[in-house]
Biotite code that builds the C-alpha atoms (Angstrom):
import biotite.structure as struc

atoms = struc.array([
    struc.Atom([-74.830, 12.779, 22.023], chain_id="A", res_id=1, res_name="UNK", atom_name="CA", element="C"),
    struc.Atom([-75.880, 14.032, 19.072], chain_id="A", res_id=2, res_name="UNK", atom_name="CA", element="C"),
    struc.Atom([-75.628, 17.615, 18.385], chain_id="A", res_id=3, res_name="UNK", atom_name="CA", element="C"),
    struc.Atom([-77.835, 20.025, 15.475], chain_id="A", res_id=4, res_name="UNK", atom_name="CA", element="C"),
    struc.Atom([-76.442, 21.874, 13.110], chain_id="A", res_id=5, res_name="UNK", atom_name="CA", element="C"),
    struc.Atom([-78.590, 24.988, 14.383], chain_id="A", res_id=6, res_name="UNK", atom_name="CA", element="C"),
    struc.Atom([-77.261, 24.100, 18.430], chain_id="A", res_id=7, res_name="UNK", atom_name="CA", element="C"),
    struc.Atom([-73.580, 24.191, 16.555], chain_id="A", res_id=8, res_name="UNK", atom_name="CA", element="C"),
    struc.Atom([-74.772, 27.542, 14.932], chain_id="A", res_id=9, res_name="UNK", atom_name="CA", element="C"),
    struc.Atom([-76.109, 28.768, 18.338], chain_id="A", res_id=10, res_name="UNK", atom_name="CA", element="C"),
    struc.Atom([-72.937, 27.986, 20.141], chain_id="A", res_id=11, res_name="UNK", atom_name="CA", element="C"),
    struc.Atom([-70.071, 28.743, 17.853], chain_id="A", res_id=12, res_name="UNK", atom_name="CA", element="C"),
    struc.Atom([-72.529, 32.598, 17.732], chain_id="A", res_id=13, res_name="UNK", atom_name="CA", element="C"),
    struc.Atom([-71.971, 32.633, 21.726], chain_id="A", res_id=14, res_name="UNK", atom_name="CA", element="C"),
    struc.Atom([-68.356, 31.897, 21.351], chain_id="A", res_id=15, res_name="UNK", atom_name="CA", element="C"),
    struc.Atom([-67.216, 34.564, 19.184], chain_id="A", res_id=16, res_name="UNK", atom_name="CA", element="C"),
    struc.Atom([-69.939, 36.734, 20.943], chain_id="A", res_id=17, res_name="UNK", atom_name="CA", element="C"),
    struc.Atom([-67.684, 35.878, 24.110], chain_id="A", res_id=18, res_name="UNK", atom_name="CA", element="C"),
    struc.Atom([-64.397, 36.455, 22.686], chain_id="A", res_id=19, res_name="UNK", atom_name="CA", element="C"),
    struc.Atom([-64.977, 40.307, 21.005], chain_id="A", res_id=20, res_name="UNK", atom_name="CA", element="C"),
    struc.Atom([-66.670, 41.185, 24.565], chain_id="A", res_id=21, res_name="UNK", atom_name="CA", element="C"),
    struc.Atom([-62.933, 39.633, 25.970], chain_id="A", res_id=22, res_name="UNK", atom_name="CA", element="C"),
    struc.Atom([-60.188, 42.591, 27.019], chain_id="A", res_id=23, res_name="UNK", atom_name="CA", element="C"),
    struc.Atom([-57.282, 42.531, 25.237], chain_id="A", res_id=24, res_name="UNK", atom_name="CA", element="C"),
    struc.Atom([-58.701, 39.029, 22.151], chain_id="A", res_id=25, res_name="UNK", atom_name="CA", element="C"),
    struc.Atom([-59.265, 40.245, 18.972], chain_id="A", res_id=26, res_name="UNK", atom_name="CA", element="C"),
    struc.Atom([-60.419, 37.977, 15.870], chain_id="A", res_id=27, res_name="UNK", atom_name="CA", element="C"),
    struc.Atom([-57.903, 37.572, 13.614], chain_id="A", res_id=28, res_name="UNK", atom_name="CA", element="C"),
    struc.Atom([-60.614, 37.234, 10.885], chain_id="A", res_id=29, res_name="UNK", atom_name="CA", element="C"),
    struc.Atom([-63.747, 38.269, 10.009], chain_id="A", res_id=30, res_name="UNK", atom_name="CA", element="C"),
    struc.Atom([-66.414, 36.853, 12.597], chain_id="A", res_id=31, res_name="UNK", atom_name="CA", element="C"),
    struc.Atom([-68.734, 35.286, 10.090], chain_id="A", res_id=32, res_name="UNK", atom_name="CA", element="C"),
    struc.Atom([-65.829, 33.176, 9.081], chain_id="A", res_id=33, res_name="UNK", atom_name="CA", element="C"),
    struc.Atom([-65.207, 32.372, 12.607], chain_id="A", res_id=34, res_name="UNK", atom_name="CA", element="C"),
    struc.Atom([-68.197, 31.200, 13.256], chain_id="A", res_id=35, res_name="UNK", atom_name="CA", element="C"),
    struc.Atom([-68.710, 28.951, 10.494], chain_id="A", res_id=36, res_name="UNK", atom_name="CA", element="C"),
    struc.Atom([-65.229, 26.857, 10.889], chain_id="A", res_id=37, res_name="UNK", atom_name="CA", element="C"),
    struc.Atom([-66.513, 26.843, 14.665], chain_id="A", res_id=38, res_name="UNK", atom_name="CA", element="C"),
    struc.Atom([-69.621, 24.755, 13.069], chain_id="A", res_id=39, res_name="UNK", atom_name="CA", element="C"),
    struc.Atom([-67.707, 22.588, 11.059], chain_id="A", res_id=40, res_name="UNK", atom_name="CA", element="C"),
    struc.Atom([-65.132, 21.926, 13.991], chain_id="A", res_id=41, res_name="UNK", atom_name="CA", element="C"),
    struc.Atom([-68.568, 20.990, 16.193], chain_id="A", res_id=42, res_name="UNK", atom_name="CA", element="C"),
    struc.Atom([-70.155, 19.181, 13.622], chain_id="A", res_id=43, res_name="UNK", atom_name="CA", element="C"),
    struc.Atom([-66.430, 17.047, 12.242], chain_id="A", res_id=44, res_name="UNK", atom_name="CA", element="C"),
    struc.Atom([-66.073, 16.584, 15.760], chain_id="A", res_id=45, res_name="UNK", atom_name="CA", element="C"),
    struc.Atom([-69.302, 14.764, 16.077], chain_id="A", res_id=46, res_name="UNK", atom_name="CA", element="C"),
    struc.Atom([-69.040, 12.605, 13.480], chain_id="A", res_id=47, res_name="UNK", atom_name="CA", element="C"),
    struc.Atom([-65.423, 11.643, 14.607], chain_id="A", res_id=48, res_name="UNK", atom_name="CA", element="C"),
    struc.Atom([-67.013, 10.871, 18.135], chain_id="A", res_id=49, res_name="UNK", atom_name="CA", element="C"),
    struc.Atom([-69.994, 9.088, 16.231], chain_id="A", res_id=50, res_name="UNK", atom_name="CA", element="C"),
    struc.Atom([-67.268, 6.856, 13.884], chain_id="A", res_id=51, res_name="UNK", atom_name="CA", element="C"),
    struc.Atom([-65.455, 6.106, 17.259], chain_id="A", res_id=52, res_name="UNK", atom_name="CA", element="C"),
    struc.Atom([-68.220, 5.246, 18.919], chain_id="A", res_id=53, res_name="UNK", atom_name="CA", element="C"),
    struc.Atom([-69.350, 2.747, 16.414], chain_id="A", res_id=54, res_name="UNK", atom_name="CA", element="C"),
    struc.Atom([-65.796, 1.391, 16.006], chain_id="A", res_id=55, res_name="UNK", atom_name="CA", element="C"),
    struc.Atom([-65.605, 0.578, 19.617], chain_id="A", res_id=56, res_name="UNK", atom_name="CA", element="C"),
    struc.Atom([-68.915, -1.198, 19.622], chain_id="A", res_id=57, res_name="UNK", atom_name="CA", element="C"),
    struc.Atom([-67.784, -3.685, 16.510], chain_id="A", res_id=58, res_name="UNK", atom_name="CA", element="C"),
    struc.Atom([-64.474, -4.327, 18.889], chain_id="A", res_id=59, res_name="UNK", atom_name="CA", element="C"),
    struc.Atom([-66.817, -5.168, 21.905], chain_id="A", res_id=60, res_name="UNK", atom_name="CA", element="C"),
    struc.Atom([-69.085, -7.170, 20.055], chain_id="A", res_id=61, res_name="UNK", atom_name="CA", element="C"),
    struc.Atom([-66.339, -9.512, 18.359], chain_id="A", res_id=62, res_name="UNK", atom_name="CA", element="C"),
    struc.Atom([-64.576, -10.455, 21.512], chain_id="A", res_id=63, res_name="UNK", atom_name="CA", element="C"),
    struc.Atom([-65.525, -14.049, 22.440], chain_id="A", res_id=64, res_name="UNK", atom_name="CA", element="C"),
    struc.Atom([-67.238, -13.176, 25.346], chain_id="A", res_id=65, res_name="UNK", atom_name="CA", element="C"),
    struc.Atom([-69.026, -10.166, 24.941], chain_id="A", res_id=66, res_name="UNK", atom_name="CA", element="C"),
    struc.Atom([-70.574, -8.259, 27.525], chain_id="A", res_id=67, res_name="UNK", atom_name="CA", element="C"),
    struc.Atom([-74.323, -7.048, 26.946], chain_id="A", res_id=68, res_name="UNK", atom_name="CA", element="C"),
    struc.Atom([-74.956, -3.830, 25.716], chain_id="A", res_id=69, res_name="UNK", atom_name="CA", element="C"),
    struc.Atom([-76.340, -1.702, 28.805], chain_id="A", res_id=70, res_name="UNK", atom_name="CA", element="C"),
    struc.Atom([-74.123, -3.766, 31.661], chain_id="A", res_id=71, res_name="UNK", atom_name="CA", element="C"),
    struc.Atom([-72.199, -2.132, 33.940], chain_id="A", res_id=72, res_name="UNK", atom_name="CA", element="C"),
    struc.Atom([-69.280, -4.183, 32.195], chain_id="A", res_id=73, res_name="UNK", atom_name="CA", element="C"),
    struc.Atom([-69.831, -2.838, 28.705], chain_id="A", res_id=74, res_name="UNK", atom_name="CA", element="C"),
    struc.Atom([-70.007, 0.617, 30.378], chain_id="A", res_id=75, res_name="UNK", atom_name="CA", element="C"),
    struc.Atom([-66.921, 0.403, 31.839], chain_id="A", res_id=76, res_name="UNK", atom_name="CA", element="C"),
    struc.Atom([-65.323, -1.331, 28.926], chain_id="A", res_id=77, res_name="UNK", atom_name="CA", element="C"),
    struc.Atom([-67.118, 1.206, 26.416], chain_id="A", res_id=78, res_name="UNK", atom_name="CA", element="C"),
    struc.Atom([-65.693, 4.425, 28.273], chain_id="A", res_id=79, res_name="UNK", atom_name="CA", element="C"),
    struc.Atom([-62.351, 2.635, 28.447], chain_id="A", res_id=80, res_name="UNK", atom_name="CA", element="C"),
    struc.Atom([-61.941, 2.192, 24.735], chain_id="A", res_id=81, res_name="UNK", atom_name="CA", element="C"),
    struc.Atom([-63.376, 5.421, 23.578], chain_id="A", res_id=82, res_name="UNK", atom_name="CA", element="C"),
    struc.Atom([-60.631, 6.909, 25.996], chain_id="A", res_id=83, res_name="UNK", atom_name="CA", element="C"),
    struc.Atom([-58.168, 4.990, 24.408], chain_id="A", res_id=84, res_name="UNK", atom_name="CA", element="C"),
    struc.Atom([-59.159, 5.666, 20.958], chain_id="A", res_id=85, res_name="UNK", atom_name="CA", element="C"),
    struc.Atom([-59.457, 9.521, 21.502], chain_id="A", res_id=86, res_name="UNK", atom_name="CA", element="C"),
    struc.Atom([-56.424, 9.530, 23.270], chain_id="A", res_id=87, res_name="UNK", atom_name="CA", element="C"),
    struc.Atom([-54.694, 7.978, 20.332], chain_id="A", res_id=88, res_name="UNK", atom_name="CA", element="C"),
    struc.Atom([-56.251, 10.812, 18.066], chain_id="A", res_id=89, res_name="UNK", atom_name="CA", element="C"),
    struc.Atom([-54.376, 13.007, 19.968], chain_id="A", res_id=90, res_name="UNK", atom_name="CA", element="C"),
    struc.Atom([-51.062, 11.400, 20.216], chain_id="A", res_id=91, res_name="UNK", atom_name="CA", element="C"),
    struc.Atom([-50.961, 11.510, 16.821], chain_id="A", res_id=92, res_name="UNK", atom_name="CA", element="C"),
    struc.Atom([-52.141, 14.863, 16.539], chain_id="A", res_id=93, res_name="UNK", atom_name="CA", element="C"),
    struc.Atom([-55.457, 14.535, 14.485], chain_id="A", res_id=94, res_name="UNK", atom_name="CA", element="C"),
])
């Protein structure tokens, strides 16, 4: 899924719309500045996903018996891997 800088902009402007309207949040910075790091966290998050994405494709394709792209087995495999690979992220805090 691939996601425009201006749906990031749109978004990340909802967001801190959302949290000055919240009882009791208050920014602990200027909003501007909020919601341009909230664009760069969409948009670095994206590519991540994007250089995962591709990474688990290479590892599919070099196995020896490779499922075809679009098969219910290289969905399955596919979703399994990305979970593994984002979980890993995590684990290790990145």
């Amino acid at each position: 899924m691939t996601i425009s800088r201006e749906r990031a902009a749109d978004l990340s402007r909802r967001i801190v719309e959302r949290l000055r309207k919240t009882p009791g949040v208050e920014l602990a910075a200027e909003p501007e500045l909020v919601r341009t790091r909230l664009v760069q966290a969409f948009l670095e998050f994206e590519r991540e996903a994007d250089a995962i994405g591709d990474a688990v494709r290479a590892k599919l394709l070099a196995r020896p018996r490779h499922p075809t792209e679009g098969s219910r087995e290289w969905d399955l495999l596919y979703s399994e891997e990305v979970g593994r690979a984002f979980s890993a992220l995590v684990s290790r805090g990145e």
